[in-house]
Residue frames as a rotation matrix with the C-alpha (Angstrom) as fourth column:
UNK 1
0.009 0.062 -0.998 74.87
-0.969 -0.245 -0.024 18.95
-0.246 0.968 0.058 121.55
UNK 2
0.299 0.075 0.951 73.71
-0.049 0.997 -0.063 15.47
-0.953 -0.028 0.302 119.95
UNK 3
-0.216 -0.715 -0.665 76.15
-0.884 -0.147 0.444 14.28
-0.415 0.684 -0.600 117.11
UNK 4
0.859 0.165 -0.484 75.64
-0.491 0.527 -0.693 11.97
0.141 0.834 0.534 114.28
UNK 5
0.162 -0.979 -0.126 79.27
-0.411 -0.183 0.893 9.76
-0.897 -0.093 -0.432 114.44
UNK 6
0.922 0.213 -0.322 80.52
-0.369 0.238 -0.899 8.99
-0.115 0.948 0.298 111.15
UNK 7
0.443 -0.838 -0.318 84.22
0.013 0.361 -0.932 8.95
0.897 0.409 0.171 111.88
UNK 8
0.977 -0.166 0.136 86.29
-0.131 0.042 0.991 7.92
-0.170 -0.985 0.019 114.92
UNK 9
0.293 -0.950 -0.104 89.37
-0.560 -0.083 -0.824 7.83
0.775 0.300 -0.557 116.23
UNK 10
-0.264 -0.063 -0.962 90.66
0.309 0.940 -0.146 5.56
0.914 -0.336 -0.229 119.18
UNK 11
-0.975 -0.202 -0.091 90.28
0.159 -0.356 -0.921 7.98
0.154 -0.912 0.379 121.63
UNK 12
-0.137 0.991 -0.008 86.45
-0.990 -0.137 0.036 8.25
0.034 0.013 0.999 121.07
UNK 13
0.199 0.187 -0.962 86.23
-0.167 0.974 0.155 4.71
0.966 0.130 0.225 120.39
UNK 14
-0.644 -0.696 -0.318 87.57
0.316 0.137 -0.939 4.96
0.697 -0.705 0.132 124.25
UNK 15
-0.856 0.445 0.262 85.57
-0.467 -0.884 -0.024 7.14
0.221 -0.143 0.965 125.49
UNK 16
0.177 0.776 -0.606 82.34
-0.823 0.454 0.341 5.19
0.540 0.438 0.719 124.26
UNK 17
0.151 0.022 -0.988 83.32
0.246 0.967 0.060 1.85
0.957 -0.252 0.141 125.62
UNK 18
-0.969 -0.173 -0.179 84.00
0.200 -0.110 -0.974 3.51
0.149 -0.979 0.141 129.19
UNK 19
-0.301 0.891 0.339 80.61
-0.951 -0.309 -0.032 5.29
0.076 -0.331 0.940 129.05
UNK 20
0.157 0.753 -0.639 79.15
-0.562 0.600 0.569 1.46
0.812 0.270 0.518 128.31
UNK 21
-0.365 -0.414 -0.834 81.43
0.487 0.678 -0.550 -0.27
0.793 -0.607 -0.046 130.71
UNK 22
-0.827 0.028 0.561 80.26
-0.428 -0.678 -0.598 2.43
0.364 -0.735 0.572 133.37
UNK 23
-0.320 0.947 -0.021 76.79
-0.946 -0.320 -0.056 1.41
-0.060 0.002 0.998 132.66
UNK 24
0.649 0.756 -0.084 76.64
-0.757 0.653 0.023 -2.11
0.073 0.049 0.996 132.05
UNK 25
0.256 -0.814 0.522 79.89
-0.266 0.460 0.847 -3.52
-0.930 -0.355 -0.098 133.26
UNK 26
-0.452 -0.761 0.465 80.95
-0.235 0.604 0.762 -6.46
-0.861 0.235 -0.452 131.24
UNK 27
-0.108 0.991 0.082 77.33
0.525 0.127 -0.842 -6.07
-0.844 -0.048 -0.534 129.32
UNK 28
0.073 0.114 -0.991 78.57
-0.216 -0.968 -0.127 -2.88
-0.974 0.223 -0.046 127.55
UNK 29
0.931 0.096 0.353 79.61
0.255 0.521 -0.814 -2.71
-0.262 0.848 0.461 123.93
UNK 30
0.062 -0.997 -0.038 83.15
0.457 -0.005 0.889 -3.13
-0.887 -0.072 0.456 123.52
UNK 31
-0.124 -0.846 -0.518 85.08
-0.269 -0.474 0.838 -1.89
-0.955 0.243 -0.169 120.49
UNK 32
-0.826 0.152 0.542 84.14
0.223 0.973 0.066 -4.76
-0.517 0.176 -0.838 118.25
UNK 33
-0.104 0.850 0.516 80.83
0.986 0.157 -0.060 -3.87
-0.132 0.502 -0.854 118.00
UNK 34
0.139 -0.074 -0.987 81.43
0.219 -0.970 0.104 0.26
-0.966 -0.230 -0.119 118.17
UNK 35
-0.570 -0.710 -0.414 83.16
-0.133 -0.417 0.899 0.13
-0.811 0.568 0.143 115.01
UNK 36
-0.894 0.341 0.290 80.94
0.439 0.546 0.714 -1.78
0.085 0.765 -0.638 112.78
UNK 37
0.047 0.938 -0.344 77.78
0.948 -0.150 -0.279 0.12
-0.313 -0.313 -0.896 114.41
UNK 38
0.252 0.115 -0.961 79.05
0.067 -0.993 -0.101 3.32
-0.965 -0.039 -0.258 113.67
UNK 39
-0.731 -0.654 -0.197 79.85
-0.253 -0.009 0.967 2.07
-0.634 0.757 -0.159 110.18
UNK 40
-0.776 0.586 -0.234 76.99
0.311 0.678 0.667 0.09
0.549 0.445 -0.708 109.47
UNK 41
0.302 0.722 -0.622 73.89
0.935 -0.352 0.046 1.56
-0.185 -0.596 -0.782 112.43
UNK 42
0.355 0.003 0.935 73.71
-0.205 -0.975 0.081 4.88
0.912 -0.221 -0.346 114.02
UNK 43
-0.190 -0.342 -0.920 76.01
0.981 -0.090 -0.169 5.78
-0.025 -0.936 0.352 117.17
UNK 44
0.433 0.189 0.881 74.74
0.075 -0.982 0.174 9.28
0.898 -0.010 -0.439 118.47
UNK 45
-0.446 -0.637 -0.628 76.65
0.846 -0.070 -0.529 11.13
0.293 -0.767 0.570 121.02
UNK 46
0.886 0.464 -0.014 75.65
0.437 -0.822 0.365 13.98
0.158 -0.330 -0.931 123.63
UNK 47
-0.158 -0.935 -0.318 78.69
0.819 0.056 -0.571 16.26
0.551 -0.351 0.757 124.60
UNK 48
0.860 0.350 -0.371 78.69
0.509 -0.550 0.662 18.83
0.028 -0.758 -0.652 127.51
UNK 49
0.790 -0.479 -0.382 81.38
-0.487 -0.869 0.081 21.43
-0.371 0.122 -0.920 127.31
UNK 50
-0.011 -0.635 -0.772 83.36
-0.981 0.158 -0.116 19.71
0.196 0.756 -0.625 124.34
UNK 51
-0.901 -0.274 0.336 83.33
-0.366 0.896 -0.250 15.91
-0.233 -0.348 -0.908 126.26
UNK 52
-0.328 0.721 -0.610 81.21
-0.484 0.426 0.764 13.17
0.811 0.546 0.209 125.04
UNK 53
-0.632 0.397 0.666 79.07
-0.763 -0.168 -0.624 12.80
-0.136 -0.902 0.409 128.44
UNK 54
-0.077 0.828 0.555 76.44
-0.175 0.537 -0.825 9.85
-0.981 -0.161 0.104 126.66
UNK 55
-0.771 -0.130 -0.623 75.93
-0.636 0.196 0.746 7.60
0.025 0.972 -0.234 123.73
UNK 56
0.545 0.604 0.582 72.78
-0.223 0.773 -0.594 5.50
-0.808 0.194 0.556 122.20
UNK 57
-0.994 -0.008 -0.108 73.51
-0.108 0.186 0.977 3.11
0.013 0.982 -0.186 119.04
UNK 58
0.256 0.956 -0.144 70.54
-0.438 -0.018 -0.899 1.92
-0.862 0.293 0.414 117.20
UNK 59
-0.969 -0.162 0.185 70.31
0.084 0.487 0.869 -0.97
-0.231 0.858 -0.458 113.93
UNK 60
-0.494 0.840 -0.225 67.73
-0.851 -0.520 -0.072 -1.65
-0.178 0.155 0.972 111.98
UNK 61
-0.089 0.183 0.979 65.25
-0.373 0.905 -0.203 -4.37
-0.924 -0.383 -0.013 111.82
UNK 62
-0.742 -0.669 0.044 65.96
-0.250 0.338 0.907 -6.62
-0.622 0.662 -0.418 109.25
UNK 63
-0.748 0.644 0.160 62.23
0.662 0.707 0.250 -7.55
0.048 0.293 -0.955 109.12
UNK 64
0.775 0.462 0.432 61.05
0.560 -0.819 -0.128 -3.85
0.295 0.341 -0.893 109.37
UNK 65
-0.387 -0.845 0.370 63.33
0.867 -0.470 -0.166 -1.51
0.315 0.257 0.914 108.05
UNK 66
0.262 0.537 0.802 60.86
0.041 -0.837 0.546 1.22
0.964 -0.110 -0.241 109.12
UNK 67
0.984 -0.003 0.180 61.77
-0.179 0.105 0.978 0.06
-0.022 -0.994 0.103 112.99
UNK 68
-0.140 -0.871 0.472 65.05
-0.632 -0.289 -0.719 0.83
0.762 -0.399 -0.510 115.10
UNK 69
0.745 0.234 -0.624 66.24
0.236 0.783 0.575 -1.13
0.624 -0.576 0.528 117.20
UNK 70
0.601 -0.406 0.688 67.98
-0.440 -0.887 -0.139 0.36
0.667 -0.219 -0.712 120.41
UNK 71
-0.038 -0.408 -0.912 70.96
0.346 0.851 -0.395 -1.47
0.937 -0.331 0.109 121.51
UNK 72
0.373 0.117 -0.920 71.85
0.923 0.054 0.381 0.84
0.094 -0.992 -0.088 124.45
UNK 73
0.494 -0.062 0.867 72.05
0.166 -0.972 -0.164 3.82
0.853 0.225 -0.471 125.71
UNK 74
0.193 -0.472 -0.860 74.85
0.981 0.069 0.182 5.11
-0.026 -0.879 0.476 128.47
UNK 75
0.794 -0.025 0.607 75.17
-0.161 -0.972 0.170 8.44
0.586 -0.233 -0.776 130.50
UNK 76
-0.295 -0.880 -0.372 78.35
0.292 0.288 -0.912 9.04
0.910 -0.378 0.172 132.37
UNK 77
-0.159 0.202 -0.966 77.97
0.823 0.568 -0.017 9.06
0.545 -0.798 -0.257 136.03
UNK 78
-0.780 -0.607 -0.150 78.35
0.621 -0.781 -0.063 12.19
-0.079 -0.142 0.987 136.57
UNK 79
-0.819 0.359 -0.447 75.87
-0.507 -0.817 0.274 13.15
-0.267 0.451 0.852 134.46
UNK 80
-0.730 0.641 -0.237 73.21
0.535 0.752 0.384 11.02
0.424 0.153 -0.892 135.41
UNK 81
0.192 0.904 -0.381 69.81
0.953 -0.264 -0.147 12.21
-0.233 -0.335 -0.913 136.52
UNK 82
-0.661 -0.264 -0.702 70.04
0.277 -0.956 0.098 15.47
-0.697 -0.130 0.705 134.62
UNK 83
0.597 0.672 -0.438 67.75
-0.155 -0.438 -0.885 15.03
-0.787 0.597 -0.157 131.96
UNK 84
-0.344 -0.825 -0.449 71.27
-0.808 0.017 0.589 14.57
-0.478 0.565 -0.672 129.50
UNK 85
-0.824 0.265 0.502 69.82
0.356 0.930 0.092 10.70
-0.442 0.254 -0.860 128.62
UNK 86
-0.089 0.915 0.395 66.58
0.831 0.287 -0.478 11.92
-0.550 0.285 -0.785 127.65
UNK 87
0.558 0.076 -0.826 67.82
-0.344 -0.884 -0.315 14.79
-0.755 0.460 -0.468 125.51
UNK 88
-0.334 -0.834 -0.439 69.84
-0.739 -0.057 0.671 12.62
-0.585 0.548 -0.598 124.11
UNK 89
-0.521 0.452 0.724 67.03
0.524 0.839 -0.146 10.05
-0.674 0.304 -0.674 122.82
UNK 90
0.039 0.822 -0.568 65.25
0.410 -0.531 -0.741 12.59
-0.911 -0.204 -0.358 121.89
UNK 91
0.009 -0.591 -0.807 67.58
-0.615 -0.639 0.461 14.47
-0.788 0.493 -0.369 119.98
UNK 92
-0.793 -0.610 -0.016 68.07
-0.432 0.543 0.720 10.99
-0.430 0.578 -0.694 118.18
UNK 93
-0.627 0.655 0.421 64.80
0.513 0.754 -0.410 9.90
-0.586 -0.041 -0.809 117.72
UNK 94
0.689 0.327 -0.647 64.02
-0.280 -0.704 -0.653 13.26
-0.669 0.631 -0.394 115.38
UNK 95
-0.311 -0.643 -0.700 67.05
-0.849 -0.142 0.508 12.15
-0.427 0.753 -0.502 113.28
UNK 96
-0.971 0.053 0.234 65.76
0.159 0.873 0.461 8.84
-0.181 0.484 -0.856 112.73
UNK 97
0.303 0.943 -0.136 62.51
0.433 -0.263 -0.862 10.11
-0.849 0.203 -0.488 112.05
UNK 98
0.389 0.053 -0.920 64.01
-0.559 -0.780 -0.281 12.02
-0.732 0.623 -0.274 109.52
UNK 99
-0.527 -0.846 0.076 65.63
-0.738 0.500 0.453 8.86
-0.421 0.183 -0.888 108.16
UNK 100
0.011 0.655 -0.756 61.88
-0.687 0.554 0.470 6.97
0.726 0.514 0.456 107.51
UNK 101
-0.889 -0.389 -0.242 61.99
0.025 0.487 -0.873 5.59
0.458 -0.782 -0.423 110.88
UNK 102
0.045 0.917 0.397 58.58
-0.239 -0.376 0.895 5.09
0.970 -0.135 0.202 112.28
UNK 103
0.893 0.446 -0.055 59.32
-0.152 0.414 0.898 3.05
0.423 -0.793 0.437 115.37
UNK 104
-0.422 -0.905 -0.044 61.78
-0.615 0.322 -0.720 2.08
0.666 -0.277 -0.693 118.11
UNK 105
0.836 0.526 -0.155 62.30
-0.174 0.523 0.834 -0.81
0.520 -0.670 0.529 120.16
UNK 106
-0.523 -0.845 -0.116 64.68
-0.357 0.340 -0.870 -1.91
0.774 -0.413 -0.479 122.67
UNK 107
0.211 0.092 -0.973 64.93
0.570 0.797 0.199 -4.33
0.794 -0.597 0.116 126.11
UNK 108
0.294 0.422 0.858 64.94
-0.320 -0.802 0.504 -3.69
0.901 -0.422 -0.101 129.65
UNK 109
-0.894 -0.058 -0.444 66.09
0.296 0.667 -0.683 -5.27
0.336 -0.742 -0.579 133.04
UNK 110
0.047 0.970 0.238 62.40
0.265 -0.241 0.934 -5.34
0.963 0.019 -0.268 134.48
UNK 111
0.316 -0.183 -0.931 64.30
0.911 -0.215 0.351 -4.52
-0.265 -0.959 0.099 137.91
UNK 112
-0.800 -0.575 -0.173 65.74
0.586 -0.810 -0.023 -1.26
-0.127 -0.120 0.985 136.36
UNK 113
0.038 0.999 0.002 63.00
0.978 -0.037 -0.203 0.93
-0.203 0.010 -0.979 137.23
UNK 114
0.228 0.167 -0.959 64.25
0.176 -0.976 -0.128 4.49
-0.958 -0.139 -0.252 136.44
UNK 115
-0.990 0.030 -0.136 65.11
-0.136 -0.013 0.991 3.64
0.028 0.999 0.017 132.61
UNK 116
-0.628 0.750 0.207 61.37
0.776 0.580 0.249 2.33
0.067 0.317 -0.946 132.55
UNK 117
-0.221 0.050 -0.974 60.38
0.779 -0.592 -0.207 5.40
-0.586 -0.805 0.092 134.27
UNK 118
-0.574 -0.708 -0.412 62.34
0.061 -0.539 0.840 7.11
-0.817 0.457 0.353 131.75
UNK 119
-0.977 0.095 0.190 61.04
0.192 0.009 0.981 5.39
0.091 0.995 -0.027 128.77
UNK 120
-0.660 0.750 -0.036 57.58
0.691 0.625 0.363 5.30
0.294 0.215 -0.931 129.48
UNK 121
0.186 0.625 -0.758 56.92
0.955 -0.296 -0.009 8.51
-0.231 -0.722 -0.652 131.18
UNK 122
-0.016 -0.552 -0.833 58.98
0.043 -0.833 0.551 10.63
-0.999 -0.027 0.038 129.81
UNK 123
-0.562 -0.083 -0.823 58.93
-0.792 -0.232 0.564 9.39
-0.238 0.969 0.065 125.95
UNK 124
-0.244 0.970 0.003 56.30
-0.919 -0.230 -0.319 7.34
-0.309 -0.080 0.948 125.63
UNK 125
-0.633 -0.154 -0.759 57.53
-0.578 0.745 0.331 3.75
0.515 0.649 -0.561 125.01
UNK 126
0.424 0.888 0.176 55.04
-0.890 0.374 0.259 0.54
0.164 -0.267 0.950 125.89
UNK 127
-0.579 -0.286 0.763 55.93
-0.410 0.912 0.031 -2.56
-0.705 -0.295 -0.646 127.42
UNK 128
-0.015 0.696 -0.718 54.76
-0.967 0.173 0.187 -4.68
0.255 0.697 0.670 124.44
UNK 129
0.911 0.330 -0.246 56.56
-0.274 0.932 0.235 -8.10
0.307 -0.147 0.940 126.23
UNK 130
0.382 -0.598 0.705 58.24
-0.624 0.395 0.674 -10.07
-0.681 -0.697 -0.222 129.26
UNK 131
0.704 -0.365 -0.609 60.95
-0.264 0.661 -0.702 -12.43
0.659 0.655 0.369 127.51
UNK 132
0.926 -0.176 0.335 62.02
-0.235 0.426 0.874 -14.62
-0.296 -0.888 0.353 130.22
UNK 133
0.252 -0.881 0.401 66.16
0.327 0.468 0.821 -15.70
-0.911 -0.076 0.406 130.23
UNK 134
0.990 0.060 -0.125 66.49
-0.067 -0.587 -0.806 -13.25
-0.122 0.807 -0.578 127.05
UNK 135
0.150 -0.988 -0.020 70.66
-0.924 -0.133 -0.358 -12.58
0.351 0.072 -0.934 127.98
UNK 136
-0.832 -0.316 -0.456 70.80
0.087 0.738 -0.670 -16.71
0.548 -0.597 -0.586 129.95
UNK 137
0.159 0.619 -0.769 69.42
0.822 0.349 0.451 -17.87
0.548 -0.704 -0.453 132.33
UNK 138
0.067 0.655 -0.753 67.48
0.966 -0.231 -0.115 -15.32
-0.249 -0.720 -0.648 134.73
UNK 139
-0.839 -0.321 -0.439 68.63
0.219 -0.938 0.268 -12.76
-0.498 0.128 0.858 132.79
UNK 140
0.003 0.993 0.115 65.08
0.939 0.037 -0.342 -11.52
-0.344 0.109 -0.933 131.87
UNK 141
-0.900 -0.437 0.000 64.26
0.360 -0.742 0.565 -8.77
-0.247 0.509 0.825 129.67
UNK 142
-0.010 0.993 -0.120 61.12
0.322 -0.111 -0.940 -6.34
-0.947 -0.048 -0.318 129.11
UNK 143
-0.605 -0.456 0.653 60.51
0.765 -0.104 0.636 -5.43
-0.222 0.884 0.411 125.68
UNK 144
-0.027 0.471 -0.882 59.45
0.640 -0.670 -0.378 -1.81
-0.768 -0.574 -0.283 124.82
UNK 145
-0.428 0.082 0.900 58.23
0.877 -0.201 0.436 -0.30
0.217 0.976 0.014 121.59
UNK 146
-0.374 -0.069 -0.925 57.68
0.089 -0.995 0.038 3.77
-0.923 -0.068 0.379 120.37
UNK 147
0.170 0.266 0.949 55.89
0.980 0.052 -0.191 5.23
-0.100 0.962 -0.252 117.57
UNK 148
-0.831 -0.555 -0.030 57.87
0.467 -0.726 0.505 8.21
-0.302 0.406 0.863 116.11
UNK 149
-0.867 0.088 0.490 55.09
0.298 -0.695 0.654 9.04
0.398 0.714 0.576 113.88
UNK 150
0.186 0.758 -0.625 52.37
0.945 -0.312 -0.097 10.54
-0.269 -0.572 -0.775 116.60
C-alpha cells in the first residue's frame, strides 16, 4: 500500500532515515530534511504487512512547477529486487499526476546500473545529461527525465 505522509511521529521519522541510511549511507536524508519535505514536498511510503518497507520524496521545480523533482528513493534490504521500488514510483507518479505534474526528474550514479535499468526499462525515464562532479569531486551524476502525460 503507497501512502501520502502528512503527519509523523519520531518513530516513522526513524524508520525513513534507516531506509535512506541503508541505501545511501551517509548520502541519505537525515531528519532535517524529512521533516520539512514532508511538510513542504511529497514523502510517499510503501508498507508490506503494516511496516514501511520503502520511501521516495519528491519537490518541485521552482522554474517548472509542472516538473518533480526526485530526491530519492529507498527500499529496505530485504525487500529489494521484488518489484516493491517500482510499485512504489509508480503508485506515486499517478498521485502527482493527479496533482498537475507533467514530468519527473532525478540523478543517478552512472555506475548504479540496476536503478537505470529500473528507470529506463521499466518506467520509461531518459538520460537527458552526464553532470560531471555533481555531489564533489568524482562524484558524477546522470540526469534522467519522465513524461507523466503519455
Amino acid at each position: 500500500m503507497v501512502e501520502l505522509i502528512t503527519t509523523y511521529d519520531n518513530a516513522l521519522i526513524e524508520r525513513l532515515v534507516q531506509l535512506e541510511t541503508e541505501a545511501f549511507g551517509s548520502g541519505g536524508i537525515n531528519m532535517w530534511h524529512l521533516v520539512p519535505l514532508i511538510r513542504h514536498g511529497r514523502v510517499y511510503v510503501i508498507r508490506k504487512n503494516e511496516s514501511v518497507v520503502g520511501t521516495v520524496q519528491y519537490m518541485l521545480d521552482w522554474d517548472n512547477p509542472r516538473k518533480a523533482y526526485m530526491l530519492g528513493v529507498s527500499v529496505s534490504r530485504e525487500h529489494r529486487g521484488l518489484g516493491i521500488g517500482t510499485e512504489l514510483l509508480r503508485e506515486s507518479f499517478i498521485a502527482l499526476t493527479g496533482e498537475n505534474v507533467e514530468e519527473v526528474e532525478l540523478t543517478v550514479a552512472p555506475g548504479n546500473v540496476a536503478a537505470i535499468n529500473v528507470y529506463e526499462n521499466k518506467l520509461g525515464f531518459v538520460v537527458t545529461e552526464f553532470r560531471k562532479n555533481e555531489y564533489g569531486e568524482g562524484e558524477d551524476r546522470l540526469a534522467m527525465r519522465m513524461s507523466l502525460t503519455n
